[in-house]
C-alpha positions in Angstrom: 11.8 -7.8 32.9 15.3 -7.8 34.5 16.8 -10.2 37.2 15.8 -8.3 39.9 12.0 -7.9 39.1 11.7 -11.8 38.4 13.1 -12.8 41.8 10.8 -10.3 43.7 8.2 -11.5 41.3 9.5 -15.4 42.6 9.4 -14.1 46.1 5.6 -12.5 45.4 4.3 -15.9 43.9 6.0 -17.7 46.8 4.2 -15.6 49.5 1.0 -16.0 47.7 1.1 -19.5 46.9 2.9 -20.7 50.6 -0.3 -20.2 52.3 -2.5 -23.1 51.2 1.0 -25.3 51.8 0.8 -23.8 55.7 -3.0 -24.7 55.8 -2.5 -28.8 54.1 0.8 -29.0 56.5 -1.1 -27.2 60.0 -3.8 -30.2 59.4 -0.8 -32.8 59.4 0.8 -31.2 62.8 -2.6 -30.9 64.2 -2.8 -34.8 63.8 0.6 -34.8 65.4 0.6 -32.5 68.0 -2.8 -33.9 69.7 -2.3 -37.6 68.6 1.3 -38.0 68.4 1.8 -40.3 65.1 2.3 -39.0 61.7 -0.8 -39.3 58.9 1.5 -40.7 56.0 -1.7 -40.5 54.4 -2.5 -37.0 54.4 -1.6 -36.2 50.6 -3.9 -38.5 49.9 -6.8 -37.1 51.8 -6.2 -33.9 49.7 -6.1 -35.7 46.4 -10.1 -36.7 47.3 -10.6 -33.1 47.9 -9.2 -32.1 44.8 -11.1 -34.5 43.0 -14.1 -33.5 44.8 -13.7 -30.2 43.1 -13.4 -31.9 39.8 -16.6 -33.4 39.9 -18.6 -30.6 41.7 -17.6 -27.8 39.1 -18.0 -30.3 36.3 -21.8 -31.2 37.5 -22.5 -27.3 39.0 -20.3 -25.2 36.8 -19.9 -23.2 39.9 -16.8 -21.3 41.1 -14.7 -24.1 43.1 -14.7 -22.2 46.1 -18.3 -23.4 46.4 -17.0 -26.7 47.1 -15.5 -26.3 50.5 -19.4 -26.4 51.8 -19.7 -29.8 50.8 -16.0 -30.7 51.0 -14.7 -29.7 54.5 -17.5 -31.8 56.2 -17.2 -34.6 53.8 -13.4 -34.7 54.6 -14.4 -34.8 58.4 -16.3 -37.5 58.4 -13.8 -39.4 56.3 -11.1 -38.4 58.5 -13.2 -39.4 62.0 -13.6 -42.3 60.8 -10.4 -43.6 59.5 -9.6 -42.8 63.5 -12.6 -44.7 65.2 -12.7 -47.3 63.4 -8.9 -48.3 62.1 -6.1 -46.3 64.0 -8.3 -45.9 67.3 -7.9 -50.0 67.4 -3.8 -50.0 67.4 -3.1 -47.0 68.8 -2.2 -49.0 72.4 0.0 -50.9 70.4 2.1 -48.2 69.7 3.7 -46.0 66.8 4.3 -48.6 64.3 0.9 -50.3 63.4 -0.3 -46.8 63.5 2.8 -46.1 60.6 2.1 -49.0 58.4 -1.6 -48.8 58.6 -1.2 -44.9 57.0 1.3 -46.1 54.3 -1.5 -48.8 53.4 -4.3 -47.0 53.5 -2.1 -44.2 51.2 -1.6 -46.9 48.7 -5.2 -48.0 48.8 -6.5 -44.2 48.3 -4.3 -44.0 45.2 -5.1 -46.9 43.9 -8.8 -46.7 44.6 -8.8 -43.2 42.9 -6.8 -45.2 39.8 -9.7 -47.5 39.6 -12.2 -45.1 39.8 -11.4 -42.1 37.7 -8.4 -43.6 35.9 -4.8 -42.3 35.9 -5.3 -39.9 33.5 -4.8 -36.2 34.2 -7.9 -34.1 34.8 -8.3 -30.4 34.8 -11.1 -28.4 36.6 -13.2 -26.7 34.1 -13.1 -23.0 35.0 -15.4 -21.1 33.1 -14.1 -17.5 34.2 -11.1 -15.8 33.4 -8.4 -15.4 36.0 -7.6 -11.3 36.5 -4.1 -10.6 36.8 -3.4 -7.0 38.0 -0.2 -5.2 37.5 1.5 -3.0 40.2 4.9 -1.4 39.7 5.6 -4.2 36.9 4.7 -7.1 39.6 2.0 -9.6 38.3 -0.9 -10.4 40.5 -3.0 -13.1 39.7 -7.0 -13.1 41.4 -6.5 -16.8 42.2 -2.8 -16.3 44.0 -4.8 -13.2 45.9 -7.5 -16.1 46.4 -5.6 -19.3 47.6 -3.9 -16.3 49.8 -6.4 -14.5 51.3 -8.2 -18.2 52.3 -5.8 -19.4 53.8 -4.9 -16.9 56.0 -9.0 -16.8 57.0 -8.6 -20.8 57.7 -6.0 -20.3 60.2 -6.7 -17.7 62.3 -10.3 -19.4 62.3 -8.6 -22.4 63.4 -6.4 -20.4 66.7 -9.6 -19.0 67.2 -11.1 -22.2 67.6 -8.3 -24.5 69.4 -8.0 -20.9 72.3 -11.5 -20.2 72.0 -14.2 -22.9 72.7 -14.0 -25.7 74.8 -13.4 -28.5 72.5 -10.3 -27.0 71.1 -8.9 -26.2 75.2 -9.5 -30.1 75.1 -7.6 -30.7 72.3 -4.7 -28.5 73.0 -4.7 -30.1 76.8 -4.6 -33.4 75.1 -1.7 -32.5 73.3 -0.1 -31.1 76.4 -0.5 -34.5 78.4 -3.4 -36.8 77.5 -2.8 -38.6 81.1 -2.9 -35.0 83.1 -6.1 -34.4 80.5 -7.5 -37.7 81.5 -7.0 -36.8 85.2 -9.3 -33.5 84.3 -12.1 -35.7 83.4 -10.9 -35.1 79.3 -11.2 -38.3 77.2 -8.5 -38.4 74.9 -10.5 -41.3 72.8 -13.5 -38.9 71.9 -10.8 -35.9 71.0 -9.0 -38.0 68.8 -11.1 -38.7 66.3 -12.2 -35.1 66.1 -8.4 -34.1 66.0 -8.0 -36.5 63.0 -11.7 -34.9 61.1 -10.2 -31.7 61.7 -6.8 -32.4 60.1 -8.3 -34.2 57.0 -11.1 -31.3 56.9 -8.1 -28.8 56.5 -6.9 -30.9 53.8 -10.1 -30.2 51.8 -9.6 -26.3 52.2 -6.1 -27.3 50.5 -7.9 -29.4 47.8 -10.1 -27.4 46.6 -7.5 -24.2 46.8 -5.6 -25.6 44.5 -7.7 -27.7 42.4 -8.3 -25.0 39.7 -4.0 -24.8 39.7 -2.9 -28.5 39.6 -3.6 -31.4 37.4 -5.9 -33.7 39.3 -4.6 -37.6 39.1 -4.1 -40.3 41.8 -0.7 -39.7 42.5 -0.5 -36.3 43.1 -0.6 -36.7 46.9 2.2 -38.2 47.2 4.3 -35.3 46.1 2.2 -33.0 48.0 2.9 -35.3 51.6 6.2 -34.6 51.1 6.2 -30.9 51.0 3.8 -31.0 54.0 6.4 -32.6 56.2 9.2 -30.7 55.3 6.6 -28.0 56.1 5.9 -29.3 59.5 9.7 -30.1 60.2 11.3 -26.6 59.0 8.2 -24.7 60.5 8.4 -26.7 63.8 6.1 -29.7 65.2 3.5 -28.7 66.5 3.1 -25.3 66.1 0.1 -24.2 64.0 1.6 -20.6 63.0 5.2 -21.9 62.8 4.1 -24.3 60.0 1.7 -22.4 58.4 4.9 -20.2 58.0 7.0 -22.5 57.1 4.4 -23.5 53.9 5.4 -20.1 52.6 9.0 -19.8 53.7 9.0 -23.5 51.8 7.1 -21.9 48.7 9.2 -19.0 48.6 12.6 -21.3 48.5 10.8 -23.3 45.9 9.6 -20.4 43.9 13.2 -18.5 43.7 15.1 -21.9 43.1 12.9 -22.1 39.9 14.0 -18.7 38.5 17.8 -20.1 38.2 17.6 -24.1 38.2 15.1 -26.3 36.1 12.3 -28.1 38.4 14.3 -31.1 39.6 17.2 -28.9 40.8 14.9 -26.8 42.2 13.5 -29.4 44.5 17.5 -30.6 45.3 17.8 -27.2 46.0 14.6 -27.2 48.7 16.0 -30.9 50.4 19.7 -28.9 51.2 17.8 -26.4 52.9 15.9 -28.6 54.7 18.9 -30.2 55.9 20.5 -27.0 56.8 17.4 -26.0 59.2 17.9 -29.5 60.6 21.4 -28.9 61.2 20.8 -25.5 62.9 17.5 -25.9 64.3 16.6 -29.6 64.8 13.5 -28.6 66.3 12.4 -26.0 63.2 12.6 -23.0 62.9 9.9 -21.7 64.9 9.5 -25.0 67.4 10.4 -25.3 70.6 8.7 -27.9 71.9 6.2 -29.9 70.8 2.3 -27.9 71.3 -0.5 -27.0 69.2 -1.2 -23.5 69.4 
């Protein structure tokens, strides 16, 4: 395969793969956009998803995409209630309590998933062989076409729902101006905590995505927060499709980096072009203010 075909074949994987990175990063800029704080602990909301898909194929022996019935809602609940009944408490008090209670409850989700299911890697047991179809010497793999294909299906049903119905108009005008919202009779306390459910229930579309790809170990979300806010930064805060964009515009820079530089370089390589879309656009790339929509 020459040099040519391997970096379209980078570019193709990149595409394919970005998508779930959009969907885990749009949950993390929904939280922003409608709440204003940053969920330090998002990664480690997807690492429960993922290990929710662990342990339901293990038990079920059923395709992983099965999960995401059980899953999504699970991660809601978790997620609505991590807002009613910890941040909803020092949210008055401003931005930093909100900060350092994320960063703890990070640490105690790694460690709790330590404790529990040790630190040892896990891989989901797939039982069914993963088609790869060849076009014009490019590889396609049934799960990339998958992962792809889903998250493009969670995020339009996601603008469908914040333009559509009436709780996501609330949301969206909460994110606008939660005083003016107030004013309209909107409570910003009850759309919080569906704000953060919704962000953590994208996280399980994420988790059990890329469960079947990944080793599964306590950790893992911490790697995985990062990419999401470079995500949200290069795509733009706020801005559903600009950062479900910028998950594949950041997969695709990953992906190519890879084909020429050894994985460590390859991520050096992702940080200077974060910097440079600072540097240029300090706002992201597709961000002009900050919205949800």
């Amino acid at each position: 395969m020459d040099l040519l075909l391997v970096i379209i074949q980078a570019i193709l994987n990149g595409l394919l793969l970005g998508g779930i990175y959009g969907i885990i990063s749009v949950g993390l800029t929904l939280i922003f956009g409608v709440m204003k704080i940053a969920n330090f602990a998002h990664g480690e909301l997807m690492m429960l998803a993922m290990y929710f898909t662990y342990f339901f194929v293990l038990f079920t022996s059923l395709n992983p995409l099965f999960s995401l019935v059980l899953s999504v809602p699970t991660l809601f609940v978790i997620g609505y209630g991590i807002e009613s009944q910890l941040l909803h408490r020092v949210l008055p008090k401003g931005e930093n309590p909100v900060i350092l209670i994320t960063i703890g409850l990070s640490i105690f989700l790694s460690n709790l998933a330590e404790v529990l299911w040790s630190p040892n890697y896990l891989v989901v047991p797939i039982s069914y062989p993963n088609t790869v179809y060849k076009i014009l010497g490019l590889v396609f793999q049934e799960s990339y076409l998958i992962i792809f294909a889903g998250s493009i299906i969670t995020v339009v049903s996601l603008w469908i729902f914040l333009t559509k119905t009436k709780t996501g108009i609330m949301m969206r005008a909460t994110a606008q101006d939660p005083f003016a919202a107030s004013l309209m009779g909107i409570n910003p306390d009850k759309i919080f905590p569906l704000a953060f459910g919704l962000g953590a229930s994208l996280t399980a579309v994420g988790g059990s995505l890329l469960a079947p790809l990944y080793p599964i170990f306590p950790t893992i979300g911490s790697y995985f927060v990062l990419l999401m806010f470079i995500t949200v930064v290069v795509g733009g805060l706020g801005s559903i499709w600009g950062t479900f964009a910028g998950g594949i515009i950041i997969s695709v820079v990953l992906s190519i980096s890879s084909v020429f530089f050894t994985g460590d370089i390859a991520t050096v390589i992702l940080f200077v072009f974060f910097l440079i879309v600072l540097l240029f656009r300090p706002r992201g790339i597709f961000g002009k203010s900050v919205r949800i929509g």
